[in-house]
N, C-alpha and C positions, 0 to 999 in steps of 0.2 A: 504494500500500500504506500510507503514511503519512494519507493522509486516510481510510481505510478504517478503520485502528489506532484515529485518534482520531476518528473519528465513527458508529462500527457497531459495533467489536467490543465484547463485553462481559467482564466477569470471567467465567473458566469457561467460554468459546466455545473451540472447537479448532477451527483452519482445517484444509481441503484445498486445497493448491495444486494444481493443474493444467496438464498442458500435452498438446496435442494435437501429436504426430507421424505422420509421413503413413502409409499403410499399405505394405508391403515393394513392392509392384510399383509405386505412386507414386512411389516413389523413383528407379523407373529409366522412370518416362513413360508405366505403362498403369495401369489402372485395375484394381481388385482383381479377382479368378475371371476375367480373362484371360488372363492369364501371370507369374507371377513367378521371376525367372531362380535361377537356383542360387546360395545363399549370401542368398537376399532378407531371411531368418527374422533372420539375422543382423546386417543394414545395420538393420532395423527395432528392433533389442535396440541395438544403436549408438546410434541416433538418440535412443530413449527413453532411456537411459544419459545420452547429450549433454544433454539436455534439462532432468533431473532434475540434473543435477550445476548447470547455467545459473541453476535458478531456486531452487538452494540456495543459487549465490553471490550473488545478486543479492536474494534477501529472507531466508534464514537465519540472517544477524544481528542484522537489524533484529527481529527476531519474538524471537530468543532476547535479544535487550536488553529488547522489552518483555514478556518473562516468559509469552510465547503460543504454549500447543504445535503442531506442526502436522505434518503428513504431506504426501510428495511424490506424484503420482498421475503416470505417464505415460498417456493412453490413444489407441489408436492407432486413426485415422480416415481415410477418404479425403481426397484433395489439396482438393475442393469444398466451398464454404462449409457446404453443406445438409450433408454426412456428418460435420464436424466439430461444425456446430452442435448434432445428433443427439448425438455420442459427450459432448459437455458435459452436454446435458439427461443424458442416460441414467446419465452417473455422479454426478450431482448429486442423482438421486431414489436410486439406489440405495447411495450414503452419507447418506441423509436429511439432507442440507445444509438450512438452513435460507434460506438466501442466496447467492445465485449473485451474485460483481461482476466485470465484465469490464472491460475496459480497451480504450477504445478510442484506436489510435494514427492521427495526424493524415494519419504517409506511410501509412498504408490505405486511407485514403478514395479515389483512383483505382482499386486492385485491389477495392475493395468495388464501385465503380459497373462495373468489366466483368465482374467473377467473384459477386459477392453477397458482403455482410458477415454474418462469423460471430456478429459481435456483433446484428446485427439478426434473426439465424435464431434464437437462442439465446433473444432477449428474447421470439419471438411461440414459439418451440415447448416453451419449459420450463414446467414445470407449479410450478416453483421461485420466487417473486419474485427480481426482476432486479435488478440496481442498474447502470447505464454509467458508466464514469468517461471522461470524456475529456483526452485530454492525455498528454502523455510521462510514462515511471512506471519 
């Protein structure tokens, strides 16, 4: 976020932060329109609640020190690379983002070579210019 601050953002950008949480039946091991147990609607309001509170502590002070408005977006996608990297593009065209940048973490690189990286689904299916950071953030 700090090399984004000072090397992308401009005066007058407002960011969307983002974060993908899994969809309510992922949460308990199936997969969405197969079954989700009673109370799923709930663990998934949880998670996105979890999430949004995570990535206000972790960049909301920085962003309000460097005087950058921004919004929290939860949105919620399958546990698989391809349905989160989907729910990224799709809210990135539909808040007319100008810049999508992702962040790619180094302990991912084995869950990306058996599961597929979201950051690699995201760069070939958004219609959005991509920026990857790599390294811890």
């Amino acid at each position: 976020m700090r090399w984004a601050l000072a090397h992308v953002a401009r005066a007058g950008d407002f960011l969307h932060l983002l974060h993908c949480v899994p969809h309510a039946g992922t949460l308990h091991g199936v997969e969405p329109g197969l079954y989700s147990p009673p109370g799923a609607e709930a663990d998934e309001d949880g998670e996105a609640a979890a999430a949004a509170a995570m990535v206000e502590r972790r960049f909301g002070g920085m962003l309000a020190a460097a005087g950058v408005p921004y919004d929290l977006h939860a949105v919620v996608a399958t546990a698989n690379a391809s349905g989160r990297a989907a729910a990224v593009a799709a809210a990135a065209a539909s808040l007319g983002a100008a810049l999508v940048i992702l962040a790619e973490h180094p302990k991912a690189r084995l869950a990306a070579w058996a599961h597929g990286s979201v950051t690699r689904e995201v760069a070939r299916a958004a219609r959005t210019p991509t920026l990857v950071l790599k390294g811890e953030f």
